[in-house]
C-alpha positions as CSV (number, residue, x, y, z in Angstrom):
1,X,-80.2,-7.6,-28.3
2,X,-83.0,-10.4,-28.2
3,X,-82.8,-13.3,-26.1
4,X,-80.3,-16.1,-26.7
5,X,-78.3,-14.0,-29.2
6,X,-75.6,-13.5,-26.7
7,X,-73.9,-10.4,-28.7
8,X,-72.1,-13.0,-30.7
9,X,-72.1,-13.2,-34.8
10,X,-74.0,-16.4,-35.9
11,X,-71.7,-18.0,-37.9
12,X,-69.2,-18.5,-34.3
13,X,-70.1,-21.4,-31.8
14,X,-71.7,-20.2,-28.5
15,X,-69.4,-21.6,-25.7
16,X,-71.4,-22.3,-23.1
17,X,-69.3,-20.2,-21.0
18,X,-70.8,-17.1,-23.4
19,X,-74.3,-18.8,-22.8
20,X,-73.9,-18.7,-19.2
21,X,-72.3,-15.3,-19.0
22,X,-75.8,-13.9,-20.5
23,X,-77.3,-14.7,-17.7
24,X,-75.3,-13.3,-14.5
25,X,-77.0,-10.9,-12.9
26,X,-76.0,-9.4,-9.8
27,X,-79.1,-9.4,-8.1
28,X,-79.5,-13.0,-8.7
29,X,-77.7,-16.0,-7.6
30,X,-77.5,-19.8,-8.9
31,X,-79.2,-21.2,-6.2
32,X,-82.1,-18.6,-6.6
33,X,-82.2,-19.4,-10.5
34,X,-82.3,-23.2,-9.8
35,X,-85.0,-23.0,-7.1
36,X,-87.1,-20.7,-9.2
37,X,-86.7,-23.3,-12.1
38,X,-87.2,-26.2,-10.2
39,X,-90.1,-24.9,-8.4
40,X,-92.0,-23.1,-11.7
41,X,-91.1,-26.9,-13.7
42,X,-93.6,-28.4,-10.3
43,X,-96.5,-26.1,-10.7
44,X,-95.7,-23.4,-8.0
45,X,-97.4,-20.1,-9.1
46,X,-94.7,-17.1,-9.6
47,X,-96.5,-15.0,-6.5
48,X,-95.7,-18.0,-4.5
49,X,-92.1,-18.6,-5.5
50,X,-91.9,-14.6,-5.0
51,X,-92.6,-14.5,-1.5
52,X,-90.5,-17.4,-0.8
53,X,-87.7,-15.6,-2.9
54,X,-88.6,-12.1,-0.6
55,X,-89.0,-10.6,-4.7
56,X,-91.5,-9.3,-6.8
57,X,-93.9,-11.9,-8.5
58,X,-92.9,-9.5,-11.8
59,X,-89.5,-9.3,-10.9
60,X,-89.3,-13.2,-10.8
61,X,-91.5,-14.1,-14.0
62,X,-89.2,-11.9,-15.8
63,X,-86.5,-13.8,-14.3
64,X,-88.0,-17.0,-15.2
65,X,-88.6,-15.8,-18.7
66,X,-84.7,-15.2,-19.6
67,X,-83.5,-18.6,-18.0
68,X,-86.0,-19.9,-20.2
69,X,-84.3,-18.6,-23.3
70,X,-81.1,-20.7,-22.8
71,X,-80.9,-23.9,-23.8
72,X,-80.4,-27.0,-20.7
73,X,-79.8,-24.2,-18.1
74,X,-80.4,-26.1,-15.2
75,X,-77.4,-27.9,-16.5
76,X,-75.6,-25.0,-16.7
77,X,-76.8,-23.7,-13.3
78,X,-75.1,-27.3,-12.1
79,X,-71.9,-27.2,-13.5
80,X,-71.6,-23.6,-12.5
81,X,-72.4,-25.0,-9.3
82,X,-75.2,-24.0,-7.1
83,X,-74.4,-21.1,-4.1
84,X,-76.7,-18.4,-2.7
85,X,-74.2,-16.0,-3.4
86,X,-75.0,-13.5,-5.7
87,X,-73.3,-13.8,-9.2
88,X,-70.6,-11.5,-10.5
89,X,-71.0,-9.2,-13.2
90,X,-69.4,-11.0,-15.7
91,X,-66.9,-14.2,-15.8
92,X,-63.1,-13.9,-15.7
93,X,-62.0,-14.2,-19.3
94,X,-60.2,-17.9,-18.7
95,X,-63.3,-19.0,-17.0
96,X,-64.4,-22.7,-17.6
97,X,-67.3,-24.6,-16.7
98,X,-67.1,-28.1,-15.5
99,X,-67.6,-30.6,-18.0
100,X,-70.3,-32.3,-15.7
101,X,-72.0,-31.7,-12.8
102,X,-70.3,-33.9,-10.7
103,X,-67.9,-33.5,-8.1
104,X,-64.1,-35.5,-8.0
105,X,-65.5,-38.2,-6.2
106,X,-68.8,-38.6,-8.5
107,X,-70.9,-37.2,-6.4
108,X,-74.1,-35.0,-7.8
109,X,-73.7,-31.4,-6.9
110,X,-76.6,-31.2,-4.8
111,X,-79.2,-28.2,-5.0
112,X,-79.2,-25.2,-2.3
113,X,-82.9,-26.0,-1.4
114,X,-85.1,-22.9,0.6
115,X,-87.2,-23.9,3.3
116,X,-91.0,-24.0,2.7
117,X,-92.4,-20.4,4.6
């Protein structure tokens, strides 16, 4: 299956529950796919973001390279809500993602952010 065809036939809208789904990996959590996002978008060289990761610099490039495929993940990665724990292997069925990334009180769901080594 190539990237961003999310095993779905073209004529059906991709929720972006299904476009989310693609990505959950359960070595991988939405803090670590944030950070490496955020970080990658600043300059920060994939060896760098590695060893701050404790991965390998191929390992997180690859990583890097399959967000990249999904259209406005880091909003995605918000709404999903940002937690080191690592993600499932798939979404229940009558899963949802927030409308926005903002919490009841209209508050920005902040970002899990790793300390500099």
């Amino acid at each position: 299956m190539k990237p961003g065809s999310y095993g779905l036939s073209p004529d059906k809208p991709v929720s972006d529950e299904d476009r989310f789904a693609e990505l959950l990996n359960p070595l991988w959590s939405s803090a670590d796919d944030y950070y490496l996002l955020t970080e990658r978008a600043q300059g920060k060289r994939f060896a760098i973001i590695a060893g701050e990761l404790e991965r390998n610099r191929i390992t997180v490039e690859r990583r890097w390279q399959r967000l990249q495929a999904v259209d406005d993940i880091e909003d995605l990665l918000l709404r999903y809500g940002l937690s080191d724990m690592r993600y499932c292997r798939s979404l229940p069925e009558d899963y949802r993602l927030p409308s926005d990334p903002f919490d009841a009180k209209g508050r920005r769901f902040s970002p899990v952010r790793r300390p500099s080594p």
